[in-house]
ROVEX-381970 format. One line per 3 residues: number of its first residue (from 1); their letters; for each residue x negated, y, z of N, C-alpha, C. Coordinates in steps of 0.05 Angstrom, whole numbers, padded with zeros to 5 digits. Example, Ala and Ser with C-alpha at 12.3 -4.5 7.8 and 13.67 -1.06 7.14 Angstrom:
2
1) as) -00264:-00114:00156:-00246:-00090:00156:-00264:-00066:00156 ~ -00257:-00045:00142:-00273:-00021:00143:-00258:00001:00157;
% end
This chain:
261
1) xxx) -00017:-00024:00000:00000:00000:00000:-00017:00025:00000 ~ -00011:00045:-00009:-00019:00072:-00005:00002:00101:-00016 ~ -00008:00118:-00011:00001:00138:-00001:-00004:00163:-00015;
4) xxx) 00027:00172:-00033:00034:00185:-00054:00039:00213:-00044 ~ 00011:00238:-00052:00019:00252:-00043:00031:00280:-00071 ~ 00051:00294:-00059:00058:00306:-00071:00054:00342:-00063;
7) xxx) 00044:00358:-00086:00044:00385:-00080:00029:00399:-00095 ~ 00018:00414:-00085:-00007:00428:-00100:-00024:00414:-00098 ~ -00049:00415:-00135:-00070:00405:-00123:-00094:00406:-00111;
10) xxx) -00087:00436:-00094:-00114:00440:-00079:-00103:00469:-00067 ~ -00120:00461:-00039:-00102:00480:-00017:-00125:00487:-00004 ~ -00114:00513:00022:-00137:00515:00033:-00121:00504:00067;
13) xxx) -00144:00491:00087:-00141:00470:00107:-00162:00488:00127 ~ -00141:00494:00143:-00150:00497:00175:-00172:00470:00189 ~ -00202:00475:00181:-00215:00448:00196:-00220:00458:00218;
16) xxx) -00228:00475:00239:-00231:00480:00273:-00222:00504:00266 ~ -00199:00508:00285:-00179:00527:00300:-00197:00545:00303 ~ -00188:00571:00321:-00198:00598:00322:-00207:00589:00361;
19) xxx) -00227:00606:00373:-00232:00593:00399:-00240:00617:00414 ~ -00220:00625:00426:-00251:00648:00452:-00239:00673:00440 ~ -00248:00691:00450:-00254:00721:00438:-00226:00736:00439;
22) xxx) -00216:00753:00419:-00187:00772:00424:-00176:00777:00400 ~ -00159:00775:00390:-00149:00791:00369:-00112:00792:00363 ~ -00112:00809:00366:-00072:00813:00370:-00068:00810:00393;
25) xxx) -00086:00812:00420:-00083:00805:00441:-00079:00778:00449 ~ -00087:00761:00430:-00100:00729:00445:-00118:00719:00436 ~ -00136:00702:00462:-00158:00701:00457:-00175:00672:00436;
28) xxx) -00194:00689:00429:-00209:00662:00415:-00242:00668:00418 ~ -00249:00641:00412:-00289:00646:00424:-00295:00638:00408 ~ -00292:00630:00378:-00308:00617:00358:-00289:00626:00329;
31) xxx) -00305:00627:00310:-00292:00636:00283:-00277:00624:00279 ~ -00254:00618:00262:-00239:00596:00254:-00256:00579:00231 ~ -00249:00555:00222:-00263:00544:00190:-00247:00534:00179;
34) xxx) -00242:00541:00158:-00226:00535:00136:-00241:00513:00119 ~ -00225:00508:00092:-00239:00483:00066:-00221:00488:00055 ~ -00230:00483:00022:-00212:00480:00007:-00211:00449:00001;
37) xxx) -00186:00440:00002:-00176:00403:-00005:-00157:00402:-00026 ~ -00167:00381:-00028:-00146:00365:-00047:-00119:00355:-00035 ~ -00109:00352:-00055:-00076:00324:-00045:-00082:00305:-00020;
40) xxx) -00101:00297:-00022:-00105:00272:00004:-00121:00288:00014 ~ -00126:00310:00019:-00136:00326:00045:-00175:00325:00051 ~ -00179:00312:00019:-00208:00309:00023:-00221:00344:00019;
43) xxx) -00243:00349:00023:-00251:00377:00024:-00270:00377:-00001 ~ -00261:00393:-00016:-00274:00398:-00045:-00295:00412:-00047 ~ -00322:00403:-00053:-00346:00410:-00058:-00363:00429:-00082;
46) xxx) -00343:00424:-00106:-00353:00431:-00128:-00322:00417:-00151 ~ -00327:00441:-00169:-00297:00432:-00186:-00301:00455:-00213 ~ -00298:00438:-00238:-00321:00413:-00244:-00346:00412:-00245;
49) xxx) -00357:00430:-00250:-00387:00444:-00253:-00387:00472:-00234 ~ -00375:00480:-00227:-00386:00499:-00200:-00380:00504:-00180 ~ -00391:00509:-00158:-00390:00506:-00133:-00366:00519:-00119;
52) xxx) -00357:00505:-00091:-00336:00513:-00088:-00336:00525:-00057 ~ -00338:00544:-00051:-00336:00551:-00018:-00315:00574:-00010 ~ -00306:00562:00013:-00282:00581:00026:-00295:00595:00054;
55) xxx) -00280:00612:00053:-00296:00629:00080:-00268:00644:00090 ~ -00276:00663:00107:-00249:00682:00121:-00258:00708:00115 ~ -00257:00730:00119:-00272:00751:00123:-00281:00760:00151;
58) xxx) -00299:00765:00157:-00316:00776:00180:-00292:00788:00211 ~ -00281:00805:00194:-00263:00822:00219:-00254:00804:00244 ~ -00248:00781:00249:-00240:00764:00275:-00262:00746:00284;
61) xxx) -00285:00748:00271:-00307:00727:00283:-00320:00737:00308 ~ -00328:00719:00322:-00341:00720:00342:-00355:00750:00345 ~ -00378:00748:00325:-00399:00774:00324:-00384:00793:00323;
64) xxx) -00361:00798:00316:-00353:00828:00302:-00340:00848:00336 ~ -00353:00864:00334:-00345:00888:00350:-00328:00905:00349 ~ -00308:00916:00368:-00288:00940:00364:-00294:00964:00380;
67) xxx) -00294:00980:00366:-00306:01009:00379:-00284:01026:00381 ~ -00274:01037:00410:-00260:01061:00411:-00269:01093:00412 ~ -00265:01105:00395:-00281:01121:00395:-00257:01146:00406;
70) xxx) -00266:01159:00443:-00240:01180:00445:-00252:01203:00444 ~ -00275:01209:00420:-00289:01234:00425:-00273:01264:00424 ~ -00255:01250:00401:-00237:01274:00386:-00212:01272:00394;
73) xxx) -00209:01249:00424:-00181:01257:00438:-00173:01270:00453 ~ -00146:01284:00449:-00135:01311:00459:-00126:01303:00483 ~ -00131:01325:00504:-00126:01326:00535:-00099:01333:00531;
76) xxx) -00085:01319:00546:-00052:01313:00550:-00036:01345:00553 ~ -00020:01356:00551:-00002:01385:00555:00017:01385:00556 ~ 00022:01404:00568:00059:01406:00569:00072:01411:00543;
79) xxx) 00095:01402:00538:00105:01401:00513:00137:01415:00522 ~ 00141:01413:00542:00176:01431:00552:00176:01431:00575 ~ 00193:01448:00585:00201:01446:00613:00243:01450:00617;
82) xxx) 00259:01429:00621:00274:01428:00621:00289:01417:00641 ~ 00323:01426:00650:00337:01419:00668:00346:01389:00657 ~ 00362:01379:00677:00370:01352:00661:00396:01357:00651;
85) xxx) 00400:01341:00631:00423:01334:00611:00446:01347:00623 ~ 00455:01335:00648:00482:01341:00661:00483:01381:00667 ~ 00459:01391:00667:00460:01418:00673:00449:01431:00654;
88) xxx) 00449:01415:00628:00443:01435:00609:00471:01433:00588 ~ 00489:01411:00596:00517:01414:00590:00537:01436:00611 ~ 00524:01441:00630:00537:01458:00644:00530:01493:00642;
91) xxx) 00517:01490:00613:00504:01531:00614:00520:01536:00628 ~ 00513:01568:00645:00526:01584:00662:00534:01572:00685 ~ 00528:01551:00688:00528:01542:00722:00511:01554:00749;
94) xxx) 00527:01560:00764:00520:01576:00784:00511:01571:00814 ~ 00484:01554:00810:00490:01531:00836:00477:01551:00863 ~ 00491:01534:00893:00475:01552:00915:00466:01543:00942;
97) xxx) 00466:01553:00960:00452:01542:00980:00462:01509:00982 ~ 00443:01489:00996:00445:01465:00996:00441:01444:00967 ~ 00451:01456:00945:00431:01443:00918:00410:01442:00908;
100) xxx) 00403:01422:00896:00382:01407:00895:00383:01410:00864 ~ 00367:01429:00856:00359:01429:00819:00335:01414:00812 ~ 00340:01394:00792:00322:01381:00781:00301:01389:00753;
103) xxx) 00279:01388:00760:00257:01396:00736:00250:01391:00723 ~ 00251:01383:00701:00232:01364:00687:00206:01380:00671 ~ 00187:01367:00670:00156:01373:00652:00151:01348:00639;
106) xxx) 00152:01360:00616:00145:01337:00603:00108:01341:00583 ~ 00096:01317:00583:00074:01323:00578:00071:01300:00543 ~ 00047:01315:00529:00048:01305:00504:00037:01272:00502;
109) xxx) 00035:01261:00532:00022:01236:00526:00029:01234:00559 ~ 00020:01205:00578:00022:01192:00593:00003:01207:00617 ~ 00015:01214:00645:-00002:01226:00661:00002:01211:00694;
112) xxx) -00017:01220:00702:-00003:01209:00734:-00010:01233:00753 ~ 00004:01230:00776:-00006:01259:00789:-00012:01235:00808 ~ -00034:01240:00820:-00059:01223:00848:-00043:01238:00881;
115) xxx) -00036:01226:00893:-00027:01231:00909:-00036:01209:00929 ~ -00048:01223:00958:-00060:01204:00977:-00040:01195:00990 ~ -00026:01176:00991:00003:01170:01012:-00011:01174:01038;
118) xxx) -00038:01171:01046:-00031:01170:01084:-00040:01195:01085 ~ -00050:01212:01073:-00059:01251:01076:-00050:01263:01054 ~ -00023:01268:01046:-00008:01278:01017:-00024:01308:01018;
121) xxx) -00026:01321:01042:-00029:01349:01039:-00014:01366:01018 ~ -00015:01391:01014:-00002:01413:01002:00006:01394:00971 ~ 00028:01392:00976:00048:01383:00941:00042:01406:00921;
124) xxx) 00043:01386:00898:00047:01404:00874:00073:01427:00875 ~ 00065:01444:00859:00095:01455:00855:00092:01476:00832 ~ 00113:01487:00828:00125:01502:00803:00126:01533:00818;
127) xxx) 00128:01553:00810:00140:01574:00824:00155:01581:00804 ~ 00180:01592:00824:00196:01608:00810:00205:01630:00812 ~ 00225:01647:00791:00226:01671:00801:00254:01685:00816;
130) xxx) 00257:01675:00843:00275:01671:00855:00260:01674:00881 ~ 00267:01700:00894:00260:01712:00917:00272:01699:00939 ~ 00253:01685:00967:00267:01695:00989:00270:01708:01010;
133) xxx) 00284:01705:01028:00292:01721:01057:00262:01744:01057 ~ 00236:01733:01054:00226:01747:01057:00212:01758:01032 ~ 00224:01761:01014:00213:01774:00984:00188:01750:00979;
136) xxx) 00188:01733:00987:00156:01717:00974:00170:01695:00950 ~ 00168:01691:00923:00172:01670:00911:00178:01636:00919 ~ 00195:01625:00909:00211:01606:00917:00190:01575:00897;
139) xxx) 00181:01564:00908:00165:01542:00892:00190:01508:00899 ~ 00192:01503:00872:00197:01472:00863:00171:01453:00875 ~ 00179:01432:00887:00163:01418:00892:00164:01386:00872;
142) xxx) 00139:01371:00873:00139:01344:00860:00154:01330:00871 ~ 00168:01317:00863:00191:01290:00875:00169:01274:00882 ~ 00174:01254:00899:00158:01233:00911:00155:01214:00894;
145) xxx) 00188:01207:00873:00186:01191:00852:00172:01194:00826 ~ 00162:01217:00823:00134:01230:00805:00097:01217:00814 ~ 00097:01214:00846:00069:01210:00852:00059:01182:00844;
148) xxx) 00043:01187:00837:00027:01162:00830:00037:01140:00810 ~ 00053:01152:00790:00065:01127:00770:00061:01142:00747 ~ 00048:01131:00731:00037:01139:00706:00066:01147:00681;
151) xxx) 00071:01165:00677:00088:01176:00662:00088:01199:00635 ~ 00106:01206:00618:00108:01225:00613:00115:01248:00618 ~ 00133:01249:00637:00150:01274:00658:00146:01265:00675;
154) xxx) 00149:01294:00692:00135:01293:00722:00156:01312:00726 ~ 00175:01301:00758:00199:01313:00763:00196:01339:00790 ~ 00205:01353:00787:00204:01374:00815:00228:01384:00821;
157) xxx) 00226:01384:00843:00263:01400:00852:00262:01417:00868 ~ 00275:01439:00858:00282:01461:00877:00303:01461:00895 ~ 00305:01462:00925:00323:01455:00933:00332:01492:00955;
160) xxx) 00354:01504:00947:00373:01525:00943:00374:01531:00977 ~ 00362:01544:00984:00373:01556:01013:00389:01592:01016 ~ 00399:01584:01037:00421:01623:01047:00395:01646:01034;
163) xxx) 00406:01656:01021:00383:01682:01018:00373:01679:00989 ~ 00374:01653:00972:00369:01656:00952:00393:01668:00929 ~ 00382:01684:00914:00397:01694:00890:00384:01703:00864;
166) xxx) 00393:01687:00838:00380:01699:00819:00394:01684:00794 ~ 00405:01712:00770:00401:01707:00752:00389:01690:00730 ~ 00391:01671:00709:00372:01659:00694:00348:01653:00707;
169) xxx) 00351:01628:00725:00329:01611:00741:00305:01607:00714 ~ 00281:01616:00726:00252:01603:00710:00239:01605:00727 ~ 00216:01595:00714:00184:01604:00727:00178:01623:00714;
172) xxx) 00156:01634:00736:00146:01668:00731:00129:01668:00715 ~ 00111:01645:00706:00089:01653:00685:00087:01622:00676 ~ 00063:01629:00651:00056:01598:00637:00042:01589:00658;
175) xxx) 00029:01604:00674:00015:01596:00698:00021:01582:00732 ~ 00049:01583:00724:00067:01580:00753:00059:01544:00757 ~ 00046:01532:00749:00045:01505:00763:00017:01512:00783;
178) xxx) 00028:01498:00813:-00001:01501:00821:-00009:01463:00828 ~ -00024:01453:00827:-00033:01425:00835:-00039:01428:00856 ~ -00047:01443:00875:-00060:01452:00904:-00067:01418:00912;
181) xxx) -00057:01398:00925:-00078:01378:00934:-00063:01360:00918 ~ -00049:01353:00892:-00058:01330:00876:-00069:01334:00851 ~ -00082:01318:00842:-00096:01315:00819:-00078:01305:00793;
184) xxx) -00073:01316:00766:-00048:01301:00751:-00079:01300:00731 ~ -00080:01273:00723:-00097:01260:00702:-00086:01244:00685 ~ -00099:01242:00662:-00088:01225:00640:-00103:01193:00644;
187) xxx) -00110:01182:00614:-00101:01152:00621:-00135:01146:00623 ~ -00157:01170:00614:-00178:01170:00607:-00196:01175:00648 ~ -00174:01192:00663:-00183:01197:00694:-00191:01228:00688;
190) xxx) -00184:01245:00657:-00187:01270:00655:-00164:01289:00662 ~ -00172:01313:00677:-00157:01333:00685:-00134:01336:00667 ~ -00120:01342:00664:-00092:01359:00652:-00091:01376:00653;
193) xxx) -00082:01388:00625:-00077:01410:00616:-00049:01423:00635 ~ -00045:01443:00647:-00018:01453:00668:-00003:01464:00656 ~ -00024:01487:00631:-00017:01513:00620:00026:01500:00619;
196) xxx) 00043:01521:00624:00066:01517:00615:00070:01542:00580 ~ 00101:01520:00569:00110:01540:00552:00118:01573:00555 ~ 00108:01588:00532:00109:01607:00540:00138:01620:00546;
199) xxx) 00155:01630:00559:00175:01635:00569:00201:01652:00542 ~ 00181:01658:00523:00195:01665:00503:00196:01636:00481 ~ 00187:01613:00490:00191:01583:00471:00217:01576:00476;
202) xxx) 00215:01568:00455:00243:01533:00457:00246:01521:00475 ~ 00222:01511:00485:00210:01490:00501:00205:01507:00527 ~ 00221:01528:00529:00219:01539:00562:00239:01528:00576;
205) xxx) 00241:01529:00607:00257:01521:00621:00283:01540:00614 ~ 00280:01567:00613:00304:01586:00610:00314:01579:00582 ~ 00303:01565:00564:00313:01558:00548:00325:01535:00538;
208) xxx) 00326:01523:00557:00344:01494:00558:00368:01504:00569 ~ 00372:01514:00590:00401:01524:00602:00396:01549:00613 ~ 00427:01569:00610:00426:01580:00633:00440:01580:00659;
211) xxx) 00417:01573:00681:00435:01570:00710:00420:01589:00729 ~ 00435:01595:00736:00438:01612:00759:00444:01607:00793 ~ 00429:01629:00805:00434:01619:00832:00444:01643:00849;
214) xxx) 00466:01630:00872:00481:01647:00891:00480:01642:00922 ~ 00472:01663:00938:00465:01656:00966:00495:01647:00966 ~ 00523:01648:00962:00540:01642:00974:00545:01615:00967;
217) xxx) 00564:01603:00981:00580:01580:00978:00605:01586:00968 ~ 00606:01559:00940:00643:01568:00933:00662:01566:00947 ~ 00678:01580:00937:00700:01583:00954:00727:01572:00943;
220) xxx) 00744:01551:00952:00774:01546:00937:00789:01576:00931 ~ 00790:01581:00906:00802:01609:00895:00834:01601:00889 ~ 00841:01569:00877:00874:01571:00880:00882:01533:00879;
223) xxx) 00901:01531:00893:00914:01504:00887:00941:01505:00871 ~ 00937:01485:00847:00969:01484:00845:00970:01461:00837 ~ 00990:01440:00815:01008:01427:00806:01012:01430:00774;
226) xxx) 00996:01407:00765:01002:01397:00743:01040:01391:00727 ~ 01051:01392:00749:01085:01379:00747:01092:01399:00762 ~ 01123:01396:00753:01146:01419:00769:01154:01412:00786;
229) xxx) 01168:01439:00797:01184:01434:00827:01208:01413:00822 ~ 01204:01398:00843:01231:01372:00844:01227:01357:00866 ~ 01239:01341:00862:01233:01323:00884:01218:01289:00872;
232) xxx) 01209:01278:00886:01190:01259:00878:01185:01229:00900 ~ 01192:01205:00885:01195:01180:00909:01176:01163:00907 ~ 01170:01141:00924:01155:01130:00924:01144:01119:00892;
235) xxx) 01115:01116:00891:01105:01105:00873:01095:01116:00842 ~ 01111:01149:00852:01099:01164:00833:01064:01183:00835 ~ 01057:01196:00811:01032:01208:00833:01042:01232:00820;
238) xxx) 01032:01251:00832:01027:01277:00833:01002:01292:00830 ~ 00992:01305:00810:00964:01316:00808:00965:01341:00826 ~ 00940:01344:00842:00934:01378:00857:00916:01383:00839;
241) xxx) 00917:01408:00833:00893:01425:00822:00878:01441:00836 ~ 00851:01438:00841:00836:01462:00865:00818:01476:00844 ~ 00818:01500:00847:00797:01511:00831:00785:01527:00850;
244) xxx) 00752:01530:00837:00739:01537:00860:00724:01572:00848 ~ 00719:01587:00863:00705:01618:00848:00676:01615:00824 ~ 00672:01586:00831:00648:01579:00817:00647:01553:00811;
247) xxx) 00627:01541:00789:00633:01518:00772:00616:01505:00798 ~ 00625:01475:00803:00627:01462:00826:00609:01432:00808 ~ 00593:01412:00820:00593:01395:00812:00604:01363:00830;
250) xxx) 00625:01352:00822:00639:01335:00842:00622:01302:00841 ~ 00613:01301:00873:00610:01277:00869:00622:01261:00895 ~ 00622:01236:00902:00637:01211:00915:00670:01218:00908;
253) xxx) 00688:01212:00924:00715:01219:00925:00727:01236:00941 ~ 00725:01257:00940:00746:01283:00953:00769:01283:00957 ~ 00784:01288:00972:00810:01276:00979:00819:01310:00993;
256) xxx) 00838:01322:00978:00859:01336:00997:00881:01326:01018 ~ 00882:01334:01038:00912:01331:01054:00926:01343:01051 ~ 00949:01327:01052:00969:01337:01043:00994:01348:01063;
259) xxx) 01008:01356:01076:01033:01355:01087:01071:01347:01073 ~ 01073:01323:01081:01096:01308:01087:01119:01314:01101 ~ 01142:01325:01097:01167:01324:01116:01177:01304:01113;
% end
């Protein structure tokens, strides 16, 4: 008996696998070797009068070297400074004491800010131009969930006490970030660029939304009723309407009381 093979008549044949070393991110330690064969898998020498050799090209062998070269790579920058989504659907929102405004910076590549958890000392922060009680500038600080996790935005929040008031919330200059005791580095362990957009960009904070801030607290300005006067029995509902002197943002479940005879 033997053994009828069918196909092409001459192929090229994986003879020792690839071994060791890296490429696509898995490893190999030895070149691969190829042959060119025949139908029954013998390895062809010469066909008919001239010689026959298969090879790979150089790029995945053992010897070959990969060079990164980051001579001519750019130190990371701010690229915007913006509120989040929910408050830049809210232009003209008027938030005040007790809120918590969120910051975003976003940088043109991956950064981390170095923060010592057991001696944090003086936080990063933003300044803004929003006076308090005692005329001194009001500074955004780094969220905790910003330190030490390699990102593209780095979050800060300003959080709104009695005495603050101001028009079209920003920062006071391209210069208003200070790092005072953390370090924000890129992926190389080099400094970062802080510089912010210039306050007349796209990419300024005043130019993502405008919000505003009020030493007061809102105030319920009116209640009424979706439905008319009547009378009303079990199992129906009834909408209240509260409206407040200023745009409000609602969160858990608020519940009015009501009075029953």
């Amino acid at each position: 008996p033997f053994t009828v093979e069918i196909g092409s008549a001459y192929s090229l044949k994986l003879i020792e696998d690839t071994y060791g070393g890296l490429a696509n991110n898995q490893q190999f330690f030895q070149q691969p070797i190829i042959a060119f064969v025949d139908r029954g898998m013998n390895i062809v020498t010469s066909y008919p009068a001239i010689a026959v050799q298969a090879f790979m090209v150089p790029s995945l062998s053992y010897e070959s070297k990969l060079m990164i070269d980051t001579s001519e790579d750019t130190i990371p920058s701010i690229d915007s400074v913006t509120f989040p989504q929910e408050l830049v659907d809210l232009s003209g929102y008027i938030a005040g004491p007790g809120d918590v405004i969120p910051i975003y910076v976003s940088f043109s590549d991956e950064v981390i800010a170095v923060v010592d958890p057991l001696s944090p000392g003086m936080m990063m922060s933003l300044t803004l131009n929003v006076l308090s009680g005692s005329q001194t500038p009001v500074e955004a600080t780094i969220s905790s969930i910003s330190a030490n996790v390699r990102s593209k935005q780095l979050l800060f929040e300003y959080r709104i006490e009695e005495g603050h008031s101001v028009n079209n919330l920003d920062y006071i200059s391209v210069e208003s970030i200070r790092p005072n005791d953390v370090q924000v580095l890129d992926a190389w362990g080099r400094s970062t660029n802080l510089e912010l957009p210039d306050q007349t960009s796209l990419n300024s904070l005043i130019a993502s939304s405008n919000i505003s801030v009020s030493d007061t607290q809102p105030a319920v300005s009116f209640v009424s009723s979706s439905i008319v006067s009547g009378e009303y029995g079990a199992g129906q509902f009834i909408d209240i309407i509260v409206e407040f002197s200023r745009k409000v943002i609602v969160g858990g479940t608020p519940e009015v009381p009501v009075a029953v005879d």
